[in-house]
Wavefront OBJ file of the C-alpha trace (Angstrom):
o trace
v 38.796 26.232 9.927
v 36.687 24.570 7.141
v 32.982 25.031 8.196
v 31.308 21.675 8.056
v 28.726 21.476 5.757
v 25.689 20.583 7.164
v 24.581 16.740 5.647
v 21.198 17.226 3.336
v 18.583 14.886 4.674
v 18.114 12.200 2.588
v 15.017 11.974 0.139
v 12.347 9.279 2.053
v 9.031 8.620 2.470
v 6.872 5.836 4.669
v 4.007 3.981 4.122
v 1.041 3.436 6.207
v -1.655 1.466 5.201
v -5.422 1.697 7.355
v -7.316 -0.598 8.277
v -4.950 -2.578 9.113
v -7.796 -5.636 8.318
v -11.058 -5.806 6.354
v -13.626 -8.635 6.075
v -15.186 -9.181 2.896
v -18.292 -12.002 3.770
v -18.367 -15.381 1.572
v -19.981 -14.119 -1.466
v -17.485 -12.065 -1.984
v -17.474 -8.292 -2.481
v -14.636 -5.200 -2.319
v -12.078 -4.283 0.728
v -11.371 -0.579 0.747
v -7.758 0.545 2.036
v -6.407 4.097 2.696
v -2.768 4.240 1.749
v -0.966 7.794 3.331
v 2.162 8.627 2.426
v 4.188 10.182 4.609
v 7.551 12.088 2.877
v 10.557 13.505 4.689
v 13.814 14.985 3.625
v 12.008 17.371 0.800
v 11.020 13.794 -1.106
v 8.482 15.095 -3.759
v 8.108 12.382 -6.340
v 5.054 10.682 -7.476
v 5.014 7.274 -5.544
v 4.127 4.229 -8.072
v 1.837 1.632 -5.551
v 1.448 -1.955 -6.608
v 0.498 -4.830 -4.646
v 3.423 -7.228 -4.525
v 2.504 -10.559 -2.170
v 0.209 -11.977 -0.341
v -3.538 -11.715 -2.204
v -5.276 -15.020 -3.582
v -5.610 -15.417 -7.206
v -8.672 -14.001 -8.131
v -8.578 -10.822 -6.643
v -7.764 -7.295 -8.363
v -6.223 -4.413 -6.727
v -6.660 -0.944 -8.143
v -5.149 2.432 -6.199
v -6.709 5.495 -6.733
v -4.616 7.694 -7.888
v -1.661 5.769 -8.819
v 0.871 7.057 -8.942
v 0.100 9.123 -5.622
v 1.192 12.498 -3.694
v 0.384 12.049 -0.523
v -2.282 8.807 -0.472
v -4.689 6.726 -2.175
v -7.768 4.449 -2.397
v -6.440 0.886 -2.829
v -9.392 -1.210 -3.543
v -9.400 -5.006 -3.497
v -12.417 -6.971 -5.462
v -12.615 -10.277 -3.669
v -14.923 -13.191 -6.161
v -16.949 -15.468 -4.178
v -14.427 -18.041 -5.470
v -11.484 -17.002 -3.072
v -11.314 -19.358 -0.608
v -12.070 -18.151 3.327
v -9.173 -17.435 5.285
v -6.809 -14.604 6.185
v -4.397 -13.054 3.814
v -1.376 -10.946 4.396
v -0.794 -8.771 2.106
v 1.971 -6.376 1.091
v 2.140 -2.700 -0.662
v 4.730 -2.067 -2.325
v 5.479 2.199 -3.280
v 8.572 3.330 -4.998
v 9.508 6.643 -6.870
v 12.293 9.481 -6.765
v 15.402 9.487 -7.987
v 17.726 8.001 -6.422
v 14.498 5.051 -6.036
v 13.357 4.731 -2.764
v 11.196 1.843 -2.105
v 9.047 0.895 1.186
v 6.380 -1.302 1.696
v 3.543 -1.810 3.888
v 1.510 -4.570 5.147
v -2.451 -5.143 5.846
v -4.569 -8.440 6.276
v -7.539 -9.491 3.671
v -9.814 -11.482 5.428
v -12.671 -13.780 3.049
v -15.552 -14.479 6.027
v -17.156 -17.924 6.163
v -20.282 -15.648 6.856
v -23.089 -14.844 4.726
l 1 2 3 4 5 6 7 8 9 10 11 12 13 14 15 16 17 18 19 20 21 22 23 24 25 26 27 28 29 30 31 32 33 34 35 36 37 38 39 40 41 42 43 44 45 46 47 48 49 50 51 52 53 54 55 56 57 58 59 60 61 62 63 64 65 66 67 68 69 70 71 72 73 74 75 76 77 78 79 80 81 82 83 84 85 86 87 88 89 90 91 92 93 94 95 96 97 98 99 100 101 102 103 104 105 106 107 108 109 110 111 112 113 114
């Protein structure tokens, strides 16, 4: 008989994104984010992270490094001109060929506070 061949894992990798919320008080100021990567199936591509939904207009996102091996530093500069409130936001990371794409999720919260 025809030995089976045993099925290669496919190429993946998760996102995880911690804290999963950070308060930045009403005059504004940055929300620091640890993004880990977490790769399976001997995925070894560079994973490109962008922020794709979810911040106010105003803010900036940078990740540090991007793109990243196994995490990065995603920093969010929140003006004193985003209005309080909470805000949802989703990370996007895709890389590898074939693409694989996964996204995480985290809130932004803009304090009323001083």
């Amino acid at each position: 008989p025809t030995p089976t061949p045993t099925p290669t894992p496919a190429q993946d990798f998760s996102l995880t994104i911690s804290p999963a919320s950070v308060t930045v008080n009403r005059a504004g100021g940055t929300a620091v984010y640890a993004v880990t990567i977490t790769r399976s199936g001997g995925f070894s591509a560079g994973v490109n992270l962008s922020v794709t939904s979810g911040l106010p207009s105003g803010t900036t996102s940078t990740f540090s490094p991007n793109p990243a091996t196994n995490s990065s530093t995603l920093n969010i500069s929140v003006p004193s001109s985003v209005a309080h409130g909470t805000y949802a936001f989703t990370v996007t990371g895709n890389g590898g060929s074939p693409t694989v794409t996964r996204t995480a999720t985290a809130n932004l919260v803009k304090s009323q506070a001083k």
